[in-house]
C-alpha positions in Angstrom: 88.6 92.3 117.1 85.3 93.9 117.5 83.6 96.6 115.3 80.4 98.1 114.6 77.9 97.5 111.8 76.0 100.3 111.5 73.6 99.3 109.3 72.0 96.1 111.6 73.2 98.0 114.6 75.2 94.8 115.9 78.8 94.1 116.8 80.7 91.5 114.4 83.9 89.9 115.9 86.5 89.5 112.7 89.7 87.9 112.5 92.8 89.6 111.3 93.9 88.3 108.2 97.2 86.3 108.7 96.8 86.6 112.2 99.4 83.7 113.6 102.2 85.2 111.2 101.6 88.7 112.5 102.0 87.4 115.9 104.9 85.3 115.4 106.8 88.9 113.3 105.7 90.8 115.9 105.4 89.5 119.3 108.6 86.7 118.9 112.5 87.7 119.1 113.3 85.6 116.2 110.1 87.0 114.7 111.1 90.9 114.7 114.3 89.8 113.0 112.4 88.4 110.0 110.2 91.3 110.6 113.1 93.8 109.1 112.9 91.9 106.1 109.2 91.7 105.5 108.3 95.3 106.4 111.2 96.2 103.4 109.9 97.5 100.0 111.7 95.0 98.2 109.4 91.8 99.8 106.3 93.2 98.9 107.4 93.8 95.4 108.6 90.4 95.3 105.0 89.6 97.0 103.5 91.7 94.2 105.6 89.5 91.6 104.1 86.5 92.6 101.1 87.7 93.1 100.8 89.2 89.5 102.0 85.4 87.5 98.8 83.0 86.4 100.1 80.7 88.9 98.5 82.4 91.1 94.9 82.7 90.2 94.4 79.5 92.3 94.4 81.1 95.6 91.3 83.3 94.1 88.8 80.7 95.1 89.7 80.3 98.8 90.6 83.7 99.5 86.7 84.0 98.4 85.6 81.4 100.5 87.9 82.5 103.7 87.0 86.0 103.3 83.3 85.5 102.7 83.7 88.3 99.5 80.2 89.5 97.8 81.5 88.1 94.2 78.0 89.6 93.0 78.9 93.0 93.8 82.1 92.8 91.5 82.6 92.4 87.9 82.2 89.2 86.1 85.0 87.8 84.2 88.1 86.2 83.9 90.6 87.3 86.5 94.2 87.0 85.2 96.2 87.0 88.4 95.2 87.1 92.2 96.6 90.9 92.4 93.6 91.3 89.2 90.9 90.0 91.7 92.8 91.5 93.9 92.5 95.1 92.1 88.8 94.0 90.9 85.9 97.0 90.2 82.5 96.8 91.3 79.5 96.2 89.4 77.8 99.1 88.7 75.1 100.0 91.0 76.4 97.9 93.8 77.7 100.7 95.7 75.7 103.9 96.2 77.1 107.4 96.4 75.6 109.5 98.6 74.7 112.1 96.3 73.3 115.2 99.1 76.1 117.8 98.8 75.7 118.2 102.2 77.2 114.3 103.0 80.9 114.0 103.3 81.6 110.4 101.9 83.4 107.4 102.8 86.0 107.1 100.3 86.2 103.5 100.8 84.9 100.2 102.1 86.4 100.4 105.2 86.9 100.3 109.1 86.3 104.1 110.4 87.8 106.2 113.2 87.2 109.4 114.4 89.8 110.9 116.1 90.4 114.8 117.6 93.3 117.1 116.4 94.4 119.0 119.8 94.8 122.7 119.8 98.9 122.1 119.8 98.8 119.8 116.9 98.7 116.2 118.3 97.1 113.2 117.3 96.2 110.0 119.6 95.9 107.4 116.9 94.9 103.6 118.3 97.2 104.7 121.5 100.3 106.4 119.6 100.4 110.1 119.9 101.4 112.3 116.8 102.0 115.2 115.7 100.6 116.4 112.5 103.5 117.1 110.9 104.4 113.3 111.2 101.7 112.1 109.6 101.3 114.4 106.7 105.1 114.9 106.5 105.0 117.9 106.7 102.3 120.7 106.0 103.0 124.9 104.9 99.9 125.8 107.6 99.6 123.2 110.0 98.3 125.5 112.6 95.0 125.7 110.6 94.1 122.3 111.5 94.2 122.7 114.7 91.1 121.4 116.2 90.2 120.0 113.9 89.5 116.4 112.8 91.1 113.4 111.6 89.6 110.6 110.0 91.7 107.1 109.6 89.6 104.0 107.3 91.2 100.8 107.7 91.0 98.9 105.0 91.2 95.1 105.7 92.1 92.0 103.0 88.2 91.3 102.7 87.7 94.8 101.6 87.4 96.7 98.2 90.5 97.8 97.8 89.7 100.9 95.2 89.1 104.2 96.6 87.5 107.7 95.7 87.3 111.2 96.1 84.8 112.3 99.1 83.8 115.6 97.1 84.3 117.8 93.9 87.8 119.7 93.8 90.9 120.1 92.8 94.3 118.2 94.0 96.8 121.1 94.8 99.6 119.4 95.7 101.0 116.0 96.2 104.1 114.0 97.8 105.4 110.8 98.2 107.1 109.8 101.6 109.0 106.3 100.9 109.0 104.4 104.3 108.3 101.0 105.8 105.7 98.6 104.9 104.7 97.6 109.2 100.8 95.9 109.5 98.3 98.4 110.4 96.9 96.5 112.7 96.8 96.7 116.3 99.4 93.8 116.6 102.0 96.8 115.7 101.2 98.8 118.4 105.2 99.6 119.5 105.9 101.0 116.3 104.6 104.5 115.0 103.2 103.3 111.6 101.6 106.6 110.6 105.3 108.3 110.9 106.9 105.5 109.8 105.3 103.5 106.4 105.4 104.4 102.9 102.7 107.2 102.1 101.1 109.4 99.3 100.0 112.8 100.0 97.5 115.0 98.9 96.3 118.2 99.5 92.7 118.2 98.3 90.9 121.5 97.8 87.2 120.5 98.0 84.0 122.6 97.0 81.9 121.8 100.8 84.5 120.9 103.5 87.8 123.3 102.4 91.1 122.0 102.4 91.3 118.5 103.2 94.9 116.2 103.5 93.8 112.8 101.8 96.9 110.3 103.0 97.0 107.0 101.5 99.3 104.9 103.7 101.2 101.3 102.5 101.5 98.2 104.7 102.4 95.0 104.7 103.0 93.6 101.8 101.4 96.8 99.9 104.1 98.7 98.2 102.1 99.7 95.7 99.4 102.6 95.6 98.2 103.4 92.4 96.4 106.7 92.0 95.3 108.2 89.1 96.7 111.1 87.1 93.8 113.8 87.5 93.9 117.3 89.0 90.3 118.0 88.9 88.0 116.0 90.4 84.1 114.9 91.0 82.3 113.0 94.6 82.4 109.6 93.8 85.1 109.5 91.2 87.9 106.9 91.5 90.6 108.2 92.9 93.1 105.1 92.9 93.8 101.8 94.6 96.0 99.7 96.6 97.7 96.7 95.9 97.4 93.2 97.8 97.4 93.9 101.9 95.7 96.1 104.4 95.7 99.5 104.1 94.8 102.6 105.2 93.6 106.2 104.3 93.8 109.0 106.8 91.9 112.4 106.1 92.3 115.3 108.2 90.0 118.3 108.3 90.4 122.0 109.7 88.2 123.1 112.8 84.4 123.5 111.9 84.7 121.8 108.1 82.7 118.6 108.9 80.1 116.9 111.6 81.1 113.1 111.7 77.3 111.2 112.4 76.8 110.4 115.7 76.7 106.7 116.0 80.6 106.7 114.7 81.4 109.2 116.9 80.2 107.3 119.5 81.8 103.8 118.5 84.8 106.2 118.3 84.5 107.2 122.1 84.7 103.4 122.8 87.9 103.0 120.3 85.6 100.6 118.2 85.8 100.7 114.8 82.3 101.4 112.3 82.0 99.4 109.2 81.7 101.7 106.0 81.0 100.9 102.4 83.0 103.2 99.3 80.4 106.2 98.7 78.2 105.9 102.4 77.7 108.9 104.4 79.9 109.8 107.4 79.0 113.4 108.5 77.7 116.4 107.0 79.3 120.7 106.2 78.6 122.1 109.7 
């Protein structure tokens, strides 16, 4: 898998964590029947269980080592359990928030595409087409994002899995849509994952770019988003995280609301995906 570094201006060819399991569940007959069971709620909380004893801090180490992590950009101390590495905060002043009011942030560290909402309400996301309903589950006003834009950060095992608000609001509304737990990689292509998995959404109400539907979506193994309890909110501020597992956050904006930077937009075109950091610029208020 190929992506974009936009900061050296290179390509970087990663490997998707797990990658010979997610084949096997996946692309195998007797796979896709274990695949029912491991795309249920009740594995990843017995994943999370695991996960959470002191047994487990020994896979902290090589999960380290495998996933080249920047331990200097995270706290220092004791970890309890591999999901409290796992859940880990950054050091302060190791990620910068781009503080122009001008910039729409990345809410996380992250693999970013750009893709177009259609004047009927459709979605082409990594080759499935959508409707807007589907993903959101439902909106009062969808027709007002028609034309607009929709944003979808993958977050991979490597990456910080804590994620904040792009801009200073208010949350107006939000809903929990229990569902699956599929990969959101491209290795579940057949299955509608943005329709189908476990999701929390918002309806942010934000001071530069309008309305904005922030959608934090489960997957594999990740039955557990956590976000805070706040209704107001500032750019930059923590808005919650997810638990062990790939993820993903999906943002859609209304017509005019935002101009995504170039050089994503064009990695977009391609279908290749941009590296991001928590707190970098993506675009700027039209």
């Amino acid at each position: 898998m190929r992506i974009y570094d936009r900061k050296t201006k290179k390509y970087e060819e990663i490997v998707q964590y797990g990658q010979g399991a997610l084949k096997f569940l996946y692309g195998n007959v007797f796979g896709r029947i274990l695949l029912r069971i491991a795309v249920s709620p009740a594995a990843s909380r017995l994943y999370g269980y695991i996960n959470s004893r002191p047994s487990s801090r020994k896979k902290i180490p090589g999960f380290i080592e495998s996933n080249k992590i920047r331990v200097e950009d995270f706290e220092d101390r004791e970890y309890r359990s591999f999901n409290d590495f796992f859940t880990r905060k950054l050091r302060k002043g190791s990620r910068i928030i781009d503080a122009d009011e001008s910039r729409l942030i990345s809410p996380a560290d992250s693999k970013l595409l750009i893709y177009n909402i259609t004047e009927d309400l459709r979605i082409n996301v990594k080759g499935r087409e959508y409707s807007l309903d589907e993903i959101s589950g439902g909106l009062n006003n969808p027709e007002e994002y028609s034309g607009g834009k929709c944003l979808v950060y993958r977050l991979c095992m490597d990456d910080y899995h804590r994620y904040c608000f792009i801009d200073d609001g208010t949350v107006t509304q939000t809903k929990v849509i229990k569902g699956k737990l599929h990969t959101v990689s491209s290795l579940s292509k057949e299955y509608k994952i943005y329709k189908e998995n476990h999701r929390v959404v918002s309806v942010l109400s934000t001071k530069h770019f309008g309305e904005v539907i922030h959608i934090e979506v489960g997957a594999l193994l990740v039955g557990k988003i956590v976000n805070r309890n706040v209704q107001d909110f500032s750019k930059g501020e923590e808005k919650g995280f997810f638990e062990p597992g790939g993820s993903t956050i999906i943002q859609l904006f209304k017509k005019d609301a935002v101009q995504i930077d170039d050089d994503i937009v064009q990695q977009s075109l391609d279908n290749t995906e941009t590296k991001v950091l928590y707190g970098e610029g993506v675009g700027s208020v039209c």
